[in-house]
Residue, then its C-alpha position, 0 to 999 in steps of 0.5 A: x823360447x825358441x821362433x816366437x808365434x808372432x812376432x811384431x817389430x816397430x809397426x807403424x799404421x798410417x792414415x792420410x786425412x785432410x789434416x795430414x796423416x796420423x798414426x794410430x799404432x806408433x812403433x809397436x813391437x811384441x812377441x806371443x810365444x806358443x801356448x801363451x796369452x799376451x793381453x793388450x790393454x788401453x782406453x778406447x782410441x789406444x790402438x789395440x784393435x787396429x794393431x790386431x787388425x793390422x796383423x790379421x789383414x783387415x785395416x780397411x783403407x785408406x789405413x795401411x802398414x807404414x813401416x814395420x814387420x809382422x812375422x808369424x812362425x818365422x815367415x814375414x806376412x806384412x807384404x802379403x796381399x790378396x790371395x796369399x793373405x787370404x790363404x793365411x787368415x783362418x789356416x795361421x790366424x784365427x779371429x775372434x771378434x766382440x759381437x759375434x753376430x757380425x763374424x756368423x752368417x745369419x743364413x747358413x747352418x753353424x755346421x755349414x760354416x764350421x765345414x766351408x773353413x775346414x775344407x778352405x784350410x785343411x785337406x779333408x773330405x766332406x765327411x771328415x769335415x762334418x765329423x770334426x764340426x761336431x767335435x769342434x763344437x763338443x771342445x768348446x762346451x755347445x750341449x747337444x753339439x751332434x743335433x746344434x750343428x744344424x741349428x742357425x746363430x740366431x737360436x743359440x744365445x750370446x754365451x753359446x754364438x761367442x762359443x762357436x766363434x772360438x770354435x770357428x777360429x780353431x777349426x782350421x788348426x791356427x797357430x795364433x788367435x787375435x781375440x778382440x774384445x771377446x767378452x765384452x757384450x757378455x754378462x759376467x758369469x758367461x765372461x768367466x765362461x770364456x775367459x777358462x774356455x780360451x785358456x784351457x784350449x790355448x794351453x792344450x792346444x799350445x796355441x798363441x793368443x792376443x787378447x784385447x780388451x779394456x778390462x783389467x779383470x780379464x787381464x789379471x785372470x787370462x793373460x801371461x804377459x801385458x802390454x798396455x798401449x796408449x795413443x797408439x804407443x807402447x807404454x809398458x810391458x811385461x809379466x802380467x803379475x808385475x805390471x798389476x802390482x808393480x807398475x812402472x809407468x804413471x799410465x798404468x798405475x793410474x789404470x789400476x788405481x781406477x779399477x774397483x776392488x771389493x776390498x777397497x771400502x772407498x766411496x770415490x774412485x781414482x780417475x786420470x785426469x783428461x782424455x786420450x788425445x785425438x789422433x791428430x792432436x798427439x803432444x810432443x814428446x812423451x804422449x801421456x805428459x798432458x795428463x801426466x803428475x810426473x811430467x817434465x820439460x824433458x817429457x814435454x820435449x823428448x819421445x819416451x825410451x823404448x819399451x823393453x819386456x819388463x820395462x815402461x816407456x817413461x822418463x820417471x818411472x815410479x820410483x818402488x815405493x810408488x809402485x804399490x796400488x792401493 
């Protein structure tokens, strides 16, 4: 598929503590195509959100990139720092973060902010920019979007605030969205909303998208591919179709056998047993073996293979008459 948008290889983040350092994203490599949406998935503590951090610069210290690379369009962007980085959010990458509340100045017109990127990223006059903050607005659906541009976060509601993100993330002409968590505090008809909203925009605009989330409903309806990371470590990738309906890896299967089907009829749901480990507490050898039906002394002593597209990062994995989630 030719120079992929991103492209991450074995990525390590540290962060020294007290009690010596642990690694909240493990040796993590993916690729996000042009015009395609790679979902990532896990329990809360999985390291989705600090992966996507550590692409877009923003692990706050003491956290840093260890090892590793992150090429965005061919050009490497991990060794970048100050100015050179600065210079990259917005024009490269584009965020979108769960409450949109935090990336909107409260005191600046949603015109204002939508102008101040454009002119930071693009070389265009003041007028254009204000024509093109309007436009920005009608792709993204705000009604009345000429008289809206003047109007604060505070008087548009969740649905419309988490809109104008995305327009915010796209004004500059990205090449590489990180969407975190984008619908998580919506309610479920505007989450559909958003959800159509970033595909139509990623596939007109053939934009690349990381989009995190816990949800697994968002992942079977918005993504092309999935990557589903536990304890900081890949546990499986590839086609979204195959890894819902086909999981290879216990983990996985386990996520999908908790998630509710209006079809089930079932009065109890699946639950994995035990939690993700602390950080500082992360067993030997394959990470999930502690809550894991399938686990071996070979589990227990030996890191799991390596994920390759299509595959998990197991021992034993389930075998094709296991593979169907009922």
């Amino acid at each position: 598929m030719g120079v992929p948008v991103l492209s991450i290889r074995d990525l390590c983040v540290e962060i020294p503590t007290r009690h010596g350092i642990v690694r909240p994203v493990d040796g993590v490599s993916y690729d996000i195509g042009a015009g395609e949406i790679l979902g990532i998935v896990g329990e809360s503590g999985a390291g989705k959100s600090m992966a996507g951090n550590a692409v877009i610069g923003l692990l706050s210290p003491p956290a840093h990139i260890a090892s590793g690379e992150i090429w965005v369009n061919g050009a490497r962007i991990d060794q970048l720092t100050g100015d050179a980085m600065r210079r990259l959010r917005g024009k490269e990458i584009g965020m979108v973060f769960q409450d949109p509340l935090t990336s909107l100045n409260p005191l600046l017109r949603i015109g204002d902010q939508l102008v101040e990127t454009m002119l930071t990223h693009l070389d265009l006059t003041q007028s254009e920019a204000e024509k093109r903050a309007v436009a920005a607005l009608e792709e993204v659906g705000i009604p009345g979007a000429a008289d809206r541009v003047n109007s604060y976060p505070h008087e548009f509601s969740g649905g419309m605030r988490q809109r104008v993100v995305i327009a915010l993330a796209l004004c500059a002409e990205p090449s590489l969205i990180i969407a975190d968590e984008p619908t998580t505090a919506l309610d479920v008809s505007v989450q559909a909303q958003i959800i159509a909203l970033l595909k139509r925009l990623c596939r007109e605009r053939g934009t690349a998208v990381m989009l995190i989330t816990h949800d697994m409903g968002v992942i079977a309806e918005a993504t092309d591919r999935v990557a589903v990371m536990y304890a900081g470590r890949l546990a499986e990738l590839g086609p979204v179709r195959d890894v819902l309906t086909r999981p290879q890896h216990p983990y996985t299967h386990g996520l999908m056998a908790s998630t509710p089907l209006a079809s089930a009829g079932k009065d109890r749901l699946h639950q994995i047993p035990g939690a993700m480990p602390r950080l500082d507490a992360v067993p030997p050898g394959c990470a999930f073996n502690p809550r894991c039906p399938r686990a071996s002394e070979r589990c227990r002593a030996a890191p799991a293979p390596k994920v390759e597209n299509g595959h998990a990062a197991c021992w034993h994995p389930l075998a094709e008459a296991e593979k169907k989630v009922s």
